[in-house]
N, C-alpha and C positions, 0 to 999 in steps of 0.2 A: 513316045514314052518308053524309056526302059526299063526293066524290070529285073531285080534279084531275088536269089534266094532269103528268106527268111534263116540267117543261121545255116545247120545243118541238116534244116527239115527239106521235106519236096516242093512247100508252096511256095510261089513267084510273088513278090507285092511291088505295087509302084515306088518307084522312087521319091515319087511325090506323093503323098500319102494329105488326104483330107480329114482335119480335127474339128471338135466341135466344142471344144472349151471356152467358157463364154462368149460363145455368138448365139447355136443352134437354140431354137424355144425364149431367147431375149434380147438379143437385135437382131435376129433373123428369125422371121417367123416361117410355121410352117408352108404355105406358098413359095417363100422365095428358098427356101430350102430344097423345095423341090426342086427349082432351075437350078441351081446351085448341084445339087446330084445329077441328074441330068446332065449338066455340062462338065462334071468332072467326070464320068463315065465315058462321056462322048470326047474325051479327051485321052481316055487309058487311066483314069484313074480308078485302082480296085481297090483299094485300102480306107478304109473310113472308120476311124476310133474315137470311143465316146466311155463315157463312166457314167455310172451312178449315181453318184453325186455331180454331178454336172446339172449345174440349176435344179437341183433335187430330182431327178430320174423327168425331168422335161425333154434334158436332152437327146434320152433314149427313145424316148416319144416321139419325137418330131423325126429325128432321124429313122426309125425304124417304118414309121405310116409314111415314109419318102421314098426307102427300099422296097417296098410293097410291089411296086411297079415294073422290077425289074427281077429276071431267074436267080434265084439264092447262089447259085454258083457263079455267078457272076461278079462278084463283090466277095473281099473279104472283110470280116468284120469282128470289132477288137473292143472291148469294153473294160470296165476295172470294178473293183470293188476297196474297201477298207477303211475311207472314212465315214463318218457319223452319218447315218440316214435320219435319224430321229435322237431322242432326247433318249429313247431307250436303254441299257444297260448295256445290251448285248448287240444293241443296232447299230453293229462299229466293227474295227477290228479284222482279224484274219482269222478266228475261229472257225469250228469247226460248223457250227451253226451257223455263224453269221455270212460264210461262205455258200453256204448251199442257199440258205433264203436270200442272197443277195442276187446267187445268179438266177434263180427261179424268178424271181421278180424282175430282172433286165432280160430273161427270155421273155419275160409274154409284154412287158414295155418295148420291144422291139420287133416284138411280132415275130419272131424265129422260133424254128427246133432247135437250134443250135448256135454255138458264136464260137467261130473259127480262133480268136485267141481271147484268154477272160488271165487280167492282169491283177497282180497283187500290187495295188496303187503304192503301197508303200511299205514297211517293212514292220512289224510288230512284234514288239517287244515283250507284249503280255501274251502270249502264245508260243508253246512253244515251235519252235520249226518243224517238228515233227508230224505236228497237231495238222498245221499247213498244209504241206506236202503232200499229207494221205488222202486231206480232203480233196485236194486238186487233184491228183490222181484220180480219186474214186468217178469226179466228172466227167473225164476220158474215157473211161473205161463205161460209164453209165450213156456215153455217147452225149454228152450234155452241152459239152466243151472240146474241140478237136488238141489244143495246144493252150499250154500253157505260160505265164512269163511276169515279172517283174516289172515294178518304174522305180527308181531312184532307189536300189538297192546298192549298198557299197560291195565294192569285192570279194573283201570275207562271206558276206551274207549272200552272195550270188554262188561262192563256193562251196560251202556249204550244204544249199538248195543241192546243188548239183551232183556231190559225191555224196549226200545219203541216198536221193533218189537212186543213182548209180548201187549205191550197196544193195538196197535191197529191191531193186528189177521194178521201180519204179517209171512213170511217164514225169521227167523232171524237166525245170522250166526251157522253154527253146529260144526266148528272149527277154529283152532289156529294153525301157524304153528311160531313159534321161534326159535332161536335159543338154543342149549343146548348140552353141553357134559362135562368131569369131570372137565374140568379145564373154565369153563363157565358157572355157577349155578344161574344166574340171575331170571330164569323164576319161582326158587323156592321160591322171593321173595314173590310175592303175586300172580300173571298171575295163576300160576299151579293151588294156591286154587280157581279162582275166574271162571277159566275154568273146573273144579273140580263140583262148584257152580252150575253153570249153564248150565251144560250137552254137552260144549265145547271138542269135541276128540281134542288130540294135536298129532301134526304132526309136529317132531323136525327135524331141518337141521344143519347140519355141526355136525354131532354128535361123528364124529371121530377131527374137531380142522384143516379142511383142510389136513388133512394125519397125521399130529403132533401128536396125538398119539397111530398111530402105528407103531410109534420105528423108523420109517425108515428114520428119519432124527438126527438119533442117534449120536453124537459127531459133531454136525453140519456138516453131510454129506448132501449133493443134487442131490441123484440119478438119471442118467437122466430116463426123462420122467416123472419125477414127478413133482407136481405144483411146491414146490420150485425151479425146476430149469426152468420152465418159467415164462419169467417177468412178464406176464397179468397177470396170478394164483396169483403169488408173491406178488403183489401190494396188492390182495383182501388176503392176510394171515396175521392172527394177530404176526408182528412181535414181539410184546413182549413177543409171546414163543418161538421164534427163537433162544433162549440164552440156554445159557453153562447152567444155575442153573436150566431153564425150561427145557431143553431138558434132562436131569440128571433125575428131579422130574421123567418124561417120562420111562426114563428108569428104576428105580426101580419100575417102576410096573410090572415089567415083570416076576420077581418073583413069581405074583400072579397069571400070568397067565398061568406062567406053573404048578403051583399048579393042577388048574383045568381043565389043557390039553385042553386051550383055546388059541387064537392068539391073540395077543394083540388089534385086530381091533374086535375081538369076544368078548375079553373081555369088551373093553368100550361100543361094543353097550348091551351088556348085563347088565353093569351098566346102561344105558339108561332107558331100558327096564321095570327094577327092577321097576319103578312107574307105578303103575295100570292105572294112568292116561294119561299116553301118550300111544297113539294110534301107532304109526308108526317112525321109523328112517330112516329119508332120506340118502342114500349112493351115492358117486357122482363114481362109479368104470369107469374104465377107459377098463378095460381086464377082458375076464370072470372070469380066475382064484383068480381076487378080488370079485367078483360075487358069485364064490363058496366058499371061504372062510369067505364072510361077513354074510353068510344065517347062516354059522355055528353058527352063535353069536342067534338065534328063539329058544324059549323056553329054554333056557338056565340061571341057576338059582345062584345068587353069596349067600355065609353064610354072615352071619351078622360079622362076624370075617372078611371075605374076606372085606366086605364094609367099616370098622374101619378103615381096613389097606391102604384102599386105601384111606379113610379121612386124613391120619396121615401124607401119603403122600403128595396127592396134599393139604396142608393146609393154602393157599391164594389162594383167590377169586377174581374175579376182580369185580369193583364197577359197579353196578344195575344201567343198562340203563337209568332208568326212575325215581327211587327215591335218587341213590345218594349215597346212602346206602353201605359200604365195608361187603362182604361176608365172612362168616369165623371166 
């Protein structure tokens, strides 16, 4: 396993980094959770991120009573807050409030003093940036939270964060978690350079497309146990790769990766990887033997040939979150 910097901070994270958006607490229970930690440990993997709302704070359940077992410094650990916990008013949002009782509540759901990075799930409009800021701060400084950072913030709003922190001798975000993988090139709009900019580590999810490309829903089959064949997963999968001409693009890469006596799940995170800029690729595995197979894809290097080819193939993009813009 190798490891980089987080950004411009001191801490080191895998490169392969263990997620627990819909599996952890509802197709993996806690038993198999625990082999599952266990073997991505026992693999070099430090990095494991979870949210709040992830199966309503289960997730942090399950994964925190799995970490129990091993020295806190051992693991880094990354969590979010922002959407709706409850039907409540206030039980939402990036407030000032909703931020302190959100992280009090994933410390003692995960059984820490502490969570090495606590993420603003998403960016909130009914608050001001200000309001944010200071609270995340104040956690730092209260020792609550070591690091702080965004998911799917666009450029402006990541800049922002950054140079009022910067104005006023603030602890301002140290990263970025997006989405990103070959057939989802949004973040290379502007996000990558501006987190690039300002010493933002990125820390990519979905970096395999929900399973989509690694082959295994190859002529629209639905193996069981895989997300496509359950409806919850299903819902959260970008159907518009579910098609005969997507799932085809899919498969002609495979080509490339027997080329380089890579798995197809090895080869895209290795495409991932290939930017200096991204810190970490989150993997949602399910069984170790996806655990051992996805490690295969650390330090692993594609030619500039291998990357054309795989341009030539997937060669439409889908349109940029935030400006509009078609990729491609």
């Amino acid at each position: 396993m190798q490891y980089r910097r987080l950004g411009k901070t001191g801490i080191a994270i895998s490169e392969i980094g263990y997620g627990s958006w819909l599996t952890v607490s509802r197709t993996v229970d806690a038993e198999h959770t625990k082999t599952l930690i266990g073997t991505a440990l026992d693999l070099g993997i430090n990095f494991f991120d979870t949210a709040d709302v992830y199966n309503n704070g289960g997730a942090e359940e399950t994964l925190g009573a799995a970490l129990q077992a091993y020295r806190r410094s051992k693991f880094v650990l990354a969590t979010k807050c922002f959407f709706p916990m409850s039907n409540d008013v206030n039980d939402r949002g990036l407030s000032r409030k909703h931020i302190f009782e959100s992280c009090h509540a994933s410390l003692k759901r995960l059984k820490t003093d502490y969570i090495d990075l606590y993420q603003c799930h998403r960016y909130d409009d009914a608050t001001p940036l200000e309001e944010t800021c200071r609270a995340m701060h104040d956690l730092v400084t209260q020792g609550k939270i070591i690091y702080w950072g965004v998911s799917q913030w666009s450029a402006a709003q990541i800049a922002e964060a950054v140079l009022f922190c910067r104005e006023h001798n603030m602890h301002g975000p140290v990263s970025n978690q997006p989405i990103y993988n070959i057939i989802n090139r949004s973040l290379e709009v502007d996000v990558m350079a501006i987190c690039a900019k300002y010493g933002l580590g990125i820390v990519v999810f979905s970096p395999l497309a929900q399973g989509i490309l690694t082959g295994k829903y190859s002529g629209g089959t639905k193996p069981a146990g895989s997300r496509a064949s359950d409806e919850v997963s299903l819902n959260y999968m970008s159907q518009k790769y579910m098609t005969p001409e997507w799932l085809a693009r899919v498969d002609a890469l495979k080509p490339i990766a027997q080329k380089n006596s890579l798995t197809m799940a090895q080869l895209v995170l290795a495409w991932c990887l290939r930017r200096r800029e991204i810190t970490c690729t989150i993997i949602g595995a399910t069984k170790p033997e996806q655990l051992i197979d996805n490690i295969g894809a650390s330090g692993k290097m594609l030619s500039s040939e291998d990357l054309a080819a795989i341009d030539g193939i997937i060669s439409t993009f889908p349109v940029d979150q935030y400006t509009g813009r078609r990729l491609g």
